[in-house]
DOKEFI-837993 format. One line per 8 residues: their letters; for each residue x, y, z of C-alpha. Coordinates in Angstrom, 3 decimals. Example, Ala and Ser with C-alpha at 12.3 -4.5 7.8 and 13.67 -1.06 7.14 Angstrom:
<nodes>
AS> 12.300:-4.500:7.800  13.670:-1.060:7.140
</nodes>
This chain:
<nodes>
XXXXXXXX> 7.604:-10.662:13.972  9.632:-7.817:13.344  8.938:-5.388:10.461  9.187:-1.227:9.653  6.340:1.195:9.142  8.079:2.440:6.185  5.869:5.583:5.829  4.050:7.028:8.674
XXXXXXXX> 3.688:10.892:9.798  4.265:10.636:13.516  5.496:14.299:13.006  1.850:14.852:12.753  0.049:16.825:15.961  -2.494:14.087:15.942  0.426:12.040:17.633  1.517:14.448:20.197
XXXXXXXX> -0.762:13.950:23.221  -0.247:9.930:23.412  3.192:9.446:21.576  5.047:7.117:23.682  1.282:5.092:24.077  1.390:4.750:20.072  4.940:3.475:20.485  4.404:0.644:22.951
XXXXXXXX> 1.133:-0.312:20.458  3.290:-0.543:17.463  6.162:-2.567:19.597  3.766:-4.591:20.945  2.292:-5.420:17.531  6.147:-6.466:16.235  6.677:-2.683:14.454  10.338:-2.072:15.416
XXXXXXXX> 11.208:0.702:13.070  9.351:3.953:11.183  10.034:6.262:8.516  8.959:9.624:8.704  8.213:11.156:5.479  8.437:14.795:4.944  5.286:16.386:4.191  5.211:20.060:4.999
XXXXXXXX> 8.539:22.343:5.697  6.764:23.126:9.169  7.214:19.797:10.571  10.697:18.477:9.121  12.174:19.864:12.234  9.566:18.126:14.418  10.533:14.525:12.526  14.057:14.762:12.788
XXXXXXXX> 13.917:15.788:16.677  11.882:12.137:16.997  14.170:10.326:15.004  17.677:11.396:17.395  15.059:10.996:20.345  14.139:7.199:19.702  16.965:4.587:18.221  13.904:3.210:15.935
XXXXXXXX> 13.139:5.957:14.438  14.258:7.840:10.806  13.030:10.071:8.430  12.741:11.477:4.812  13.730:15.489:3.691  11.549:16.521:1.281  8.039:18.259:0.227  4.845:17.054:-0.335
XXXXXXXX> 3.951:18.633:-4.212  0.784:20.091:-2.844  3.229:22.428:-1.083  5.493:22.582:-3.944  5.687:26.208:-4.096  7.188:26.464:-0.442  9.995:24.647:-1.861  13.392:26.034:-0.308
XXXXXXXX> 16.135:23.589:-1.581  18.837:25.100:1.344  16.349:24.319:3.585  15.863:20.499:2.633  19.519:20.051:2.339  20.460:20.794:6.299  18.182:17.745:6.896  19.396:15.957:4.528
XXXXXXXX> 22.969:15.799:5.764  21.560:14.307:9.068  22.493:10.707:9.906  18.906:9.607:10.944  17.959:11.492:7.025  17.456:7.781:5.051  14.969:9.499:1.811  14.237:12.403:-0.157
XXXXXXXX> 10.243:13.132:0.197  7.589:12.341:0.211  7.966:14.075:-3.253  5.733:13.661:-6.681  2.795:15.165:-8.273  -1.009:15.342:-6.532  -3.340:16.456:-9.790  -6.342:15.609:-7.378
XXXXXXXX> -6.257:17.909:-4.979  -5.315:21.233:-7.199  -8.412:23.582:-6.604  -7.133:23.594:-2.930  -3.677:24.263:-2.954  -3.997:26.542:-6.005  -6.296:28.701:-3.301  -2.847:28.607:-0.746
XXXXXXXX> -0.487:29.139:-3.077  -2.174:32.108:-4.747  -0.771:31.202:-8.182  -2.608:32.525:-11.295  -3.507:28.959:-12.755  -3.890:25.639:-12.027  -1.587:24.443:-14.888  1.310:26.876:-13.504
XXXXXXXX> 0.502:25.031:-10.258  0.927:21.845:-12.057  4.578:23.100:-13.711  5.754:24.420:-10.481  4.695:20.650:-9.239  7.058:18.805:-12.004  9.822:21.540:-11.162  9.681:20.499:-7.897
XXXXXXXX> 9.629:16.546:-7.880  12.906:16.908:-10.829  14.585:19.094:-8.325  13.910:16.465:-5.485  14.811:13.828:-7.846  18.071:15.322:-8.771  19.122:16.066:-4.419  18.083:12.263:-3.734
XXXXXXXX> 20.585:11.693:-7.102  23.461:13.912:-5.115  22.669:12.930:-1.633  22.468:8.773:-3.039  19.522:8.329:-0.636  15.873:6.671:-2.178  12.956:8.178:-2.726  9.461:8.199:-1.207
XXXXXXXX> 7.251:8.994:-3.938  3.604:10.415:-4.041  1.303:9.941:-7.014  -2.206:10.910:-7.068  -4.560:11.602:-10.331  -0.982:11.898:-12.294  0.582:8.653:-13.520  1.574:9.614:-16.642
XXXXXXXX> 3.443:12.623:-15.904  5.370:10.905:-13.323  5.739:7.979:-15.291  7.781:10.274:-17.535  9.565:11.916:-15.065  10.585:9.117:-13.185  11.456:7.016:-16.437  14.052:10.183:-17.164
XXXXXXXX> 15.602:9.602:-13.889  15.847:6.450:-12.978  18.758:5.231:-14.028  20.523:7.877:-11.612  18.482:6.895:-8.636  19.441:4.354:-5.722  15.953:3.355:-5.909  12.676:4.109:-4.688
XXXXXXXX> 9.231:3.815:-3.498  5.787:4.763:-4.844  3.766:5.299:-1.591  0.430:4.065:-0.911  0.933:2.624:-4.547  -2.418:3.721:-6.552  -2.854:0.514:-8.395  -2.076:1.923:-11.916
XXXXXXXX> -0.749:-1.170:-13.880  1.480:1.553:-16.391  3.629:2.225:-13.053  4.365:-1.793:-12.529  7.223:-1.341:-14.859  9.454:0.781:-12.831  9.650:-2.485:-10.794  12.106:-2.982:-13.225
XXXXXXXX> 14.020:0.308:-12.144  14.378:-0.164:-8.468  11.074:0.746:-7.800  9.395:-1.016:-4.337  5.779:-0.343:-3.698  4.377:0.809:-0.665  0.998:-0.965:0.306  -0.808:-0.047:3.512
XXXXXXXX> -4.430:0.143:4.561  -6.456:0.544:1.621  -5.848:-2.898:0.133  -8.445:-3.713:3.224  -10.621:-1.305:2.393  -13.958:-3.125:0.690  -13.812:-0.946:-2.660  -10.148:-1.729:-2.890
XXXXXXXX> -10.443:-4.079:-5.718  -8.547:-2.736:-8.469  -5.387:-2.889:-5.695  -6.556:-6.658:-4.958  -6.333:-7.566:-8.810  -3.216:-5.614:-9.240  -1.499:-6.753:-6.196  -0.304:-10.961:-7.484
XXXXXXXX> 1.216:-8.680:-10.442  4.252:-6.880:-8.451  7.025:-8.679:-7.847  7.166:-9.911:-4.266  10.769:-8.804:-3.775  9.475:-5.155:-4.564  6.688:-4.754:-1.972  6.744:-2.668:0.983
XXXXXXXX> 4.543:-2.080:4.031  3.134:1.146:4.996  0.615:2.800:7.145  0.630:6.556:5.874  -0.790:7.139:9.696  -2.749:9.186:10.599  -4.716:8.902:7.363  -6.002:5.655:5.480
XXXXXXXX> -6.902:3.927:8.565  -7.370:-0.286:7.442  -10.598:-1.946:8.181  -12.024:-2.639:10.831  -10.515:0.652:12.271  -11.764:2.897:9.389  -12.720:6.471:10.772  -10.122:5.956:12.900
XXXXXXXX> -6.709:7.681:13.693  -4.718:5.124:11.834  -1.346:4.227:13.532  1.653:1.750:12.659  -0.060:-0.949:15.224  -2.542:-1.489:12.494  0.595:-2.883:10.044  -0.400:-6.781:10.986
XXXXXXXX> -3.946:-5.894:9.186  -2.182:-5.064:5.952  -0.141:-7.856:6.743  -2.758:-10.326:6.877  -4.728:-9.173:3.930  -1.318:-9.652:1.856  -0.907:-13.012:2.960  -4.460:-14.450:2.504
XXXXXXXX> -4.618:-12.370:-1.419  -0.796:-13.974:-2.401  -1.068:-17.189:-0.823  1.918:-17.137:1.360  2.445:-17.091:5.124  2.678:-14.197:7.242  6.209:-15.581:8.260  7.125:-15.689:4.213
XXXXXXXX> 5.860:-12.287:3.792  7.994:-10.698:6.575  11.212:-12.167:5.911  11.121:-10.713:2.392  9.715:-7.445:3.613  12.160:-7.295:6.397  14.692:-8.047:3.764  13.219:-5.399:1.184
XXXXXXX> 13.255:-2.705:3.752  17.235:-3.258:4.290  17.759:-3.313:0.490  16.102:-0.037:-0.134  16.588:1.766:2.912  19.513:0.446:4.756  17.580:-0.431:7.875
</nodes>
């Protein structure tokens, strides 16, 4: 078994003291590649250092939208330009968390928040148009609005992929647009049922596998540091709710991965 950790955030410090250790796991476990997504504009420089230091290793340009008003679009470009660069993001809107990051960014309102949120993602959407790379998307607590954002776009787009997909059946039909969906440890998670329903309903040739380490850690490893080694329990859970083999599943993973992302 070979397969990619298409969205993991080995940039993070959590990773630092036992990197190489998390590598041999992950090998060990058949991961062979990993994406890192952009999340915050302090550790793009740390993910693109990993990704010329190991062969297996790319990553995304791009900012998480509860940092959306650190967006510098010069900044995102140099990375962008980089030959291990394969995405734009993790980019999107994040309606849950708005309380806190309206505290950081010292904005007046949460709805200028929001704005400055969509302003963002089209601006992303339009450098991943430019640059003809896919793009990681983030949706939490806002389906709609990036329903309608994405539907305005897509057309443009080489394709992309709604991370950690939130189980919303209105987003299924951007299957239709190129759309993959990333699933990673919270379809084993026991209150995970509205994922389990949804799941038989996307298109196999549009799923992808994820781990969003160090955070959504599968079961039976939950309160855990999660880590890409843990990609055969997402695996496995796939398998058993679809009815097909593990060897099934990871050819047309394997094969999905290539089609969106070129590796």
């Amino acid at each position: 078994m070979q397969l990619c950790d298409t969205h993991c955030h080995l940039d993070d410090k959590r990773f630092k003291e036992d990197f190489e250790a998390i590598l041999d796991r992950a090998r060990n476990a058949g991961i062979t590649r990993f994406i890192i997504p952009a999340a915050h504009p302090e550790d793009l420089s740390r993910a693109c250092e990993l990704a010329h230091k190991y062969e297996e290793v790319y990553f995304a340009s791009g900012l998480h939208p509860n940092y959306a008003y650190l967006y510098d679009e010069n900044f995102l470009k140099q990375f962008l330009e980089d030959e291990k660069c394969i995405a734009v993001g993790e980019c999107g809107l994040d309606y849950y968390c708005l309380e806190e990051a309206l505290a950081q960014s010292r904005l007046g309102s949460i709805e200028e928040l929001k704005q400055i949120q969509k302003k963002v993602f089209i601006a992303q959407i339009q450098l991943a148009i430019v640059y003809k790379k896919p793009l990681i998307v983030h949706i939490r607590d806002a389906s709609a609005d990036s329903l309608e954002i994405l539907r305005t776009y897509c057309n443009e787009l080489v394709g992309g992929v709604l991370h950690c997909f939130n189980a919303d059946f209105q987003l299924l039909s951007l299957a239709q647009k190129g759309f993959y969906y990333g699933i990673g440890g919270v379809l084993t998670f026991k209150n995970a049922r509205k994922l389990v329903e949804i799941l038989p309903k996307i298109p196999v040739e549009s799923l992808l596998l994820e781990t969003d380490a160090p955070y959504l850690t599968p079961h039976p490893h939950r309160g855990k540091r999660n880590e890409p080694s843990y990609i055969p329990l997402v695996l496995e859970k796939m398998s058993e709710i679809l009815n097909l083999s593990k060897e099934s599943l990871v050819g047309i993973i394997n094969q999905n991965t290539k089609t969106l992302f070129g590796i």
